[in-house]
C-alpha positions as CSV (number, residue, x, y, z in Angstrom):
1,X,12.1,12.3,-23.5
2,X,9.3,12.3,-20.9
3,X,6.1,10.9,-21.3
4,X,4.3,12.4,-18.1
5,X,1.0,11.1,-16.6
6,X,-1.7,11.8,-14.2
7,X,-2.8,8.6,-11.6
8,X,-6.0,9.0,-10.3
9,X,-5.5,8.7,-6.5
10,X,-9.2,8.2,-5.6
11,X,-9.7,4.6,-3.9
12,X,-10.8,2.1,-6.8
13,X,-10.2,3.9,-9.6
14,X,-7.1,2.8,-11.3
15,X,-7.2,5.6,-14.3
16,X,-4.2,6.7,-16.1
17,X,-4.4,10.7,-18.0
18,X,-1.7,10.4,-20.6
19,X,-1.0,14.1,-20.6
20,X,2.1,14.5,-22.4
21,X,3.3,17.0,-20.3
22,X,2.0,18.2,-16.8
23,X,1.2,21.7,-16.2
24,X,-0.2,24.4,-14.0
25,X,-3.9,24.6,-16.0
26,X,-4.2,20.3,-15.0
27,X,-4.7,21.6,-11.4
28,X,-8.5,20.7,-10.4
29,X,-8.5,18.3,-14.0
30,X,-11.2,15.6,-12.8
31,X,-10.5,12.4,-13.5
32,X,-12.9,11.1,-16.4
33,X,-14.1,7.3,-14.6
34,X,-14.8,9.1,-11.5
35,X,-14.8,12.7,-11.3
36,X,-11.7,12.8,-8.2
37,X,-9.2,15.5,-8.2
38,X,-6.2,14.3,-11.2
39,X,-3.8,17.1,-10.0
40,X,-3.8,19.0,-6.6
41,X,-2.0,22.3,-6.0
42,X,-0.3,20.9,-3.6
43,X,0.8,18.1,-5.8
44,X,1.5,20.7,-8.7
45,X,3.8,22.9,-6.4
46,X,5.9,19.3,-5.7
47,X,5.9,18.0,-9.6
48,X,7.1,21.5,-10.3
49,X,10.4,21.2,-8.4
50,X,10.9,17.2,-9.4
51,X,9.9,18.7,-13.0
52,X,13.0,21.1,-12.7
53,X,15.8,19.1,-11.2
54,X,14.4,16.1,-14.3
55,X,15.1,19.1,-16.8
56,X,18.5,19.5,-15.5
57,X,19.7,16.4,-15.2
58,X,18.6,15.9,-19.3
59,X,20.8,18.8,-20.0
60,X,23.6,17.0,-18.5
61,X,23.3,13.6,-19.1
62,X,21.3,13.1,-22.5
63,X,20.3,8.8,-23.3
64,X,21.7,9.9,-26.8
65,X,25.5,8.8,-26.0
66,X,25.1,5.3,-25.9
67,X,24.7,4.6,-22.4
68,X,22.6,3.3,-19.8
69,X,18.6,4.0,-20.5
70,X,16.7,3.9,-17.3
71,X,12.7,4.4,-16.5
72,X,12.2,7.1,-13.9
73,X,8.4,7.1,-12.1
74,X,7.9,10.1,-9.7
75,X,5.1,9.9,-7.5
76,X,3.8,12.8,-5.6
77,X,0.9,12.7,-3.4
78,X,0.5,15.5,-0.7
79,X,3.6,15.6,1.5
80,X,4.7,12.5,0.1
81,X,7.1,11.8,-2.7
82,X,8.1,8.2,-4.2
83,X,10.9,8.2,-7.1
84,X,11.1,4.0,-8.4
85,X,14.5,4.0,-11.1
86,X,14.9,1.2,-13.4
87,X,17.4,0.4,-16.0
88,X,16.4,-0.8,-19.4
């Protein structure tokens, strides 16, 4: 199960939009302590393909059979994407 969010990048604002899940009508969301951009198109077209390959993997390896659980975070800012892994 994913429980997606939306990091304000704006310098000195530190807010986190619990969204659920992330999609296309978030583009342009303002962030609610500062007003910045939450979700870019350019960001959108990114968390779309990482959203995709994420549903895949799901299909094929599901945390229900007992094994490993890990934390995935997926960060996507312009031309840059950062993917931290942790196990629980």
């Amino acid at each position: 199960m994913r429980d997606e969010v939306l990091n304000c990048d704006a310098p000195e604002c530190e807010h986190v939009e619990k969204v659920g899940v992330i999609t296309a009508d978030m583009v342009d969301m303002p962030c609610p302590a500062c007003g910045s951009n939450l979700l870019t198109s350019e960001d959108w077209v990114g968390w779309k393909a990482v959203s995709e390959i994420m549903a895949v993997v799901e299909k094929i390896a599901p945390d229900s059979d007992g094994g490993p659980k890990v934390s995935m975070r997926v960060g996507l800012h312009g031309k840059k994407t950062r993917i931290e892994i942790e196990q629980l």
